[in-house]
Each structure stands twice: as structure tokens, then as C-alpha cells.
N, C-alpha and C positions, 0 to 999 in steps of 0.2 A: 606150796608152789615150787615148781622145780625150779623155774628164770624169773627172777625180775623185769628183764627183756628179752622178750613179749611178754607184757605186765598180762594176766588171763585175769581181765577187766569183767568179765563175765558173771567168774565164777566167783568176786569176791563182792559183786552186786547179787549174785544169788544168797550168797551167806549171807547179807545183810539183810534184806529182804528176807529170809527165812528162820532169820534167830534174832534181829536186831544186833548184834555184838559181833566185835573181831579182836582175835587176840594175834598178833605177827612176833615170833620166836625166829635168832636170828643169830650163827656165830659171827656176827660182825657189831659193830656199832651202831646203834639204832636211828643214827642219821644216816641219810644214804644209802638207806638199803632200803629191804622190803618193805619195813614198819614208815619208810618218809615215801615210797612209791603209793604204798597203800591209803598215806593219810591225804597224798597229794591229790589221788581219786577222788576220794571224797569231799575234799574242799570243793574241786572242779565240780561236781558232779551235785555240791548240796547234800549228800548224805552226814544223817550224823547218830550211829549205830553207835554204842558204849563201843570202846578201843582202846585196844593196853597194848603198847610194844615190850618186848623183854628179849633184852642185849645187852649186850657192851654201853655202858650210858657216855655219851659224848664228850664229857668234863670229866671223866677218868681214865686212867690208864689203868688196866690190871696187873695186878704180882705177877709174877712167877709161880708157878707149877702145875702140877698133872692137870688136864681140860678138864678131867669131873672135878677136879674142888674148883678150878675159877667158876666152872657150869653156876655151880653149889653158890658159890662166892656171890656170884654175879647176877643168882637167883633164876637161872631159865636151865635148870635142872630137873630132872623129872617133878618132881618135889617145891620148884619154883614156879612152876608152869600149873601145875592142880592147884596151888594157890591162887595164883591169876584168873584161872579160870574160876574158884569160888569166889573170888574176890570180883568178877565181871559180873556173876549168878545173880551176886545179893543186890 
């Protein structure tokens, strides 16, 4: 997604409809962004596709330092994300 606003409501009912599952990756905190726009859809809307957000989790503050180890840290690292995604598969 490139905006959250205009949410493309569309195209995250086509994903669901054609894989059942959504995973929303996010440098921000996983309230208020994409991953609470996305889930907001799907309450409204009755869908309920497996869903993993991966962010900044809400009830924490992150350290200090370079973006790839918080990525790393924060787990939506290249390497956090292909987990999620097996972890959505199985």
C-alpha cells in the first residue's frame, strides 16, 4: 500500500478472497496505521482471513540504534517477515 488514506479497500478484499490471509508490515506502530486501517475493514466488512500485523507493538518503546537491528529487534526485518509469512502458511 502506498497511503492508508485512500485505504485501496479493493485490493486488500482481492487478497483476501484469493489467498484467505493478510500480513500488513509497517515502520510505525501497529495501532493506527495500516495493520488497525486493515483490521478495521474487516471487522466492518465481516471478513476474517488469518492476519498478522508486524510493527512497532503498541506497549513498547524501542532502543536506540541503526533501523535494521530495531527492523531485526522488532522482528519485521527481512528475516521477520518470511517468518510471518510461514508462520500465516502453516
Amino acid at each position: 500500500m502506498h497511503t492508508i488514506r485512500p485505504l485501496d479497500k479493493e485490493a486488500i478484499r482481492t487478497a483476501i478472497r484469493e489467498t484467505g490471509r493478510i500480513i500488513t508490515a509497517e515502520d510505525h506502530f501497529v495501532v493506527n496505521g495500516l495493520g488497525s486501517a486493515v483490521a478495521d475493514l474487516m471487522a466492518d466488512e465481516g471478513l476474517t482471513p488469518k492476519f498478522k500485523r508486524l510493527g512497532i507493538p503498541n506497549d513498547a518503546f524501542p532502543p536506540l540504534g541503526d533501523s535494521y537491528e530495531l527492523y531485526a529487534h522488532l522482528g519485521y526485518d527481512p528475516e521477520g517477515i518470511k517468518k510471518a509469512i510461514r508462520e500465516i502458511l502453516g
